[in-house]
C-alpha positions as CSV (number, residue, x, y, z in Angstrom):
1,X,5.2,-2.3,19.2
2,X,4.3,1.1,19.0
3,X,4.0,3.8,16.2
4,X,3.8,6.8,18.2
5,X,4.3,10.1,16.2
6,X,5.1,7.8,13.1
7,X,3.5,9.1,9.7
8,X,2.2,6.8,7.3
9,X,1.4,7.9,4.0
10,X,-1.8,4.8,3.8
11,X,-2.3,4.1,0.2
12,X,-5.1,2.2,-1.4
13,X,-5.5,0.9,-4.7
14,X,-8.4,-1.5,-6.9
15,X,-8.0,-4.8,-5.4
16,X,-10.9,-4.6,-3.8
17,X,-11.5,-8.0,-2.3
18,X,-9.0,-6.9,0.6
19,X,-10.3,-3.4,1.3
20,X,-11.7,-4.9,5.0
21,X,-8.2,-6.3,5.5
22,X,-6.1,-3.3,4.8
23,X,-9.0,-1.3,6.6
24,X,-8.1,-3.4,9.7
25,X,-4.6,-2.7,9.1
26,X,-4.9,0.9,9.0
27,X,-7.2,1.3,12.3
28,X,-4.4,-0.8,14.1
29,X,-1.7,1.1,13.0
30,X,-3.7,3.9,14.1
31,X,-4.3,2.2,17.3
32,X,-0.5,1.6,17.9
33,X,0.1,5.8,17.6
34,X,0.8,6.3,13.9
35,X,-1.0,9.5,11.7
36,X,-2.3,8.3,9.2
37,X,-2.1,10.1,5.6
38,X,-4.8,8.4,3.1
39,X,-4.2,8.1,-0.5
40,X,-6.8,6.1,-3.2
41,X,-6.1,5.6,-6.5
42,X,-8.9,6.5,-8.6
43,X,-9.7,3.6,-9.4
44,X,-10.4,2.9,-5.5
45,X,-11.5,6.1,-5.1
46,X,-14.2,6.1,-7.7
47,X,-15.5,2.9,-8.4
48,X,-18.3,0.9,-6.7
49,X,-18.2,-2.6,-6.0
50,X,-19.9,-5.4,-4.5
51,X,-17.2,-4.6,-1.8
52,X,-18.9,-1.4,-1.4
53,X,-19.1,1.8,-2.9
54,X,-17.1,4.9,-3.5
55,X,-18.3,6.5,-1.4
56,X,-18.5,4.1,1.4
57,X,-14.6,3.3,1.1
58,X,-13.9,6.6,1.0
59,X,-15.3,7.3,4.3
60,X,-14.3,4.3,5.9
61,X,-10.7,5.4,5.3
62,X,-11.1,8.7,6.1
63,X,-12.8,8.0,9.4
64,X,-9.6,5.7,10.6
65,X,-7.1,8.4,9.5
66,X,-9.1,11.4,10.8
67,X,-8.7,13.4,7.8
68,X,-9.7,13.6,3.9
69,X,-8.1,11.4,1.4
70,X,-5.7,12.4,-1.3
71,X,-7.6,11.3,-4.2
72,X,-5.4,13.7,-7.0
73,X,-2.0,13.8,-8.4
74,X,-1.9,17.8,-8.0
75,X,-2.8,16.9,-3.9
76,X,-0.3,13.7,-3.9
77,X,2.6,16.1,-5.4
78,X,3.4,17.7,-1.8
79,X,3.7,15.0,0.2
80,X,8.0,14.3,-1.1
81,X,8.6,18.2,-0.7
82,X,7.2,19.0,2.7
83,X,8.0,15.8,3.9
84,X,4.5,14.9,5.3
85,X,5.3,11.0,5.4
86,X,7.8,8.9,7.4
87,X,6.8,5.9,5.8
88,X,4.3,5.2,3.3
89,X,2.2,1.8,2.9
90,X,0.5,0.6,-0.5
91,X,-2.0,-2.1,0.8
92,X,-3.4,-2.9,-1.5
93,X,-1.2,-2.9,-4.1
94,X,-2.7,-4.2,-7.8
95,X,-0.3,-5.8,-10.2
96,X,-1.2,-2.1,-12.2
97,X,0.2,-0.4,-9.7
98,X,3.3,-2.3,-9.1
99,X,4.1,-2.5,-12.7
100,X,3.7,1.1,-12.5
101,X,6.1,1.1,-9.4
102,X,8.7,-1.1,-11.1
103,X,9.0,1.3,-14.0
104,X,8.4,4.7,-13.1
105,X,5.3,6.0,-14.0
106,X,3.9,8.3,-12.0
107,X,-0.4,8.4,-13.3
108,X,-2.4,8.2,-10.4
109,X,-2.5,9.7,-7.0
110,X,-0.8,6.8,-5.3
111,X,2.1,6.4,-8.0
112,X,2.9,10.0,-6.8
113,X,2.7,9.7,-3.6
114,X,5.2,7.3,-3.7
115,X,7.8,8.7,-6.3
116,X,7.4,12.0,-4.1
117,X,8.2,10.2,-0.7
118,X,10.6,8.5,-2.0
119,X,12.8,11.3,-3.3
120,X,13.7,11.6,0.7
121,X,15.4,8.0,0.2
122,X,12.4,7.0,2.9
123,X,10.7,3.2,3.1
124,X,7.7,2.0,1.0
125,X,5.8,-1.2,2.2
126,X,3.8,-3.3,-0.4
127,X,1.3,-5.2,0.4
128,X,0.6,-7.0,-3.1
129,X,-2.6,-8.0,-4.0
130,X,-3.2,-10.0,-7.6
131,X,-3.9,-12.7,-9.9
132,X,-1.0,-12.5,-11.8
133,X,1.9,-12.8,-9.4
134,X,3.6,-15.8,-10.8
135,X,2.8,-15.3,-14.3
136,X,3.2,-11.7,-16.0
137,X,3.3,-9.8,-13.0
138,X,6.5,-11.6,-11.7
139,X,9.2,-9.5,-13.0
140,X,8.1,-6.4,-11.8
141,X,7.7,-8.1,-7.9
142,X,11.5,-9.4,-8.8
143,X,12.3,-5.7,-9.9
144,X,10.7,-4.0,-6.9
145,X,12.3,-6.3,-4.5
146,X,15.7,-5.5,-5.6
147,X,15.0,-1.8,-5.2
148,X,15.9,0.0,-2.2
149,X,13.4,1.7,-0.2
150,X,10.6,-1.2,-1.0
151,X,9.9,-3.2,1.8
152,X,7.0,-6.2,1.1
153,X,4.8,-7.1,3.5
154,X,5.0,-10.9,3.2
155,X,2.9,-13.2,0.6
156,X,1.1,-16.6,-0.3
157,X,-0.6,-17.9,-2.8
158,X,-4.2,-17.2,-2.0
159,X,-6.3,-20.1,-3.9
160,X,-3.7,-22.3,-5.6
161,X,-6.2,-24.8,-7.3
162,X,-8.8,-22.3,-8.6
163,X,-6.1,-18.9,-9.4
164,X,-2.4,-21.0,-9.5
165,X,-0.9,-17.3,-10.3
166,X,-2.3,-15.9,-7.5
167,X,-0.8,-14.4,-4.1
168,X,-1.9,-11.7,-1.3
169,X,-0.3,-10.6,1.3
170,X,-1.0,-11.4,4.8
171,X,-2.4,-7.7,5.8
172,X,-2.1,-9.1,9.6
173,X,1.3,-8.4,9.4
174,X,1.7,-5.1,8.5
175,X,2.4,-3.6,11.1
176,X,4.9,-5.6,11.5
177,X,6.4,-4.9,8.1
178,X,5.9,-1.4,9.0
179,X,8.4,-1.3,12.5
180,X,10.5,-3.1,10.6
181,X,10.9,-0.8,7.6
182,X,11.4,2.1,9.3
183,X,14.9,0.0,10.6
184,X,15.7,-0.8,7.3
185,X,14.5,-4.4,7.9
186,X,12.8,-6.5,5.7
187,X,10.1,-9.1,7.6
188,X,10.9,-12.6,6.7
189,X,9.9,-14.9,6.1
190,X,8.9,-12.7,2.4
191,X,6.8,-15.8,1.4
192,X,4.7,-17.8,3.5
């Protein structure tokens, strides 16, 4: 497989408990060709976790892309109208931000990045990331999958005995999920 030339809008939001995941995504789509374009929520931008801090995120990002992240709506805003994305990942994406997704509001730098990209009719790919997925959360997955343009990167329930509601998306395959979305493919199996 190979990304060469491809641009990736490379979104991150507050699930933090799969930041080295989606970081290992991101240098491999890197590593297949694709330029990365890095967008945090500020949630992911700004808070500090046992996962690591801010700051530490930030840079780690930053240093597989090769540039500085979008961390504002105002910076976020551009990326529809010059068309500075080909394709644009959400991993990880938060039950918040789906929800958000599913209904069209725009509040944080990755919710615009995405309504802007996707006013060129281009492909989004979620990676989802929550507690919630089979209990309030499951009508806005159902919604988002029925919308064109969003592309999932395939899920499982992550701890079924301890967090029953619970799925994550198998970041391994993202780059598969990405190829794949940019031919107007879905990767299946969806749930694992």
């Amino acid at each position: 497989m190979s990304l060469q030339g491809v641009r990736i809008g490379y979104c991150l939001c507050g699930s933090f408990c799969t930041f080295e995941k989606s970081f290992k995504a991101a240098q491999e789509l890197t590593d297949m060709g694709a330029e990365l374009i890095p967008v945090m929520s500020y949630n992911s931008a700004g808070l500090s976790t046992r996962f690591g801090t801010s700051e530490q995120n930030t840079q780690r990002l930053e240093e597989i892309a090769g540039r500085p992240v979008i961390k504002t709506i105002v910076d976020a805003e551009p990326i529809g109208p010059k068309k500075m994305c080909d394709i644009m990942v959400v991993a990880p994406c938060t039950a918040n931000t789906l929800a958000k997704l599913a209904l069209g509001i725009t509040d944080t730098p990755v919710t615009m990045a995405v309504k802007s990209h996707l006013r060129n009719g281009l492909p989004v790919v979620v990676a989802i990331s929550t507690n919630d997925a089979l209990a309030g959360c499951a009508k806005n997955i159902g919604i988002l999958q029925n919308y064109r343009n969003y592309y999932f990167v395939p899920y499982k329930q992550d701890n079924f005995e301890k967090k029953p509601n619970s799925i994550v998306a198998s970041f391994d395959l993202i780059p598969q999920t990405v190829v794949l979305a940019l031919s107007g493919k879905q990767l299946q199996p969806l749930i694992l």
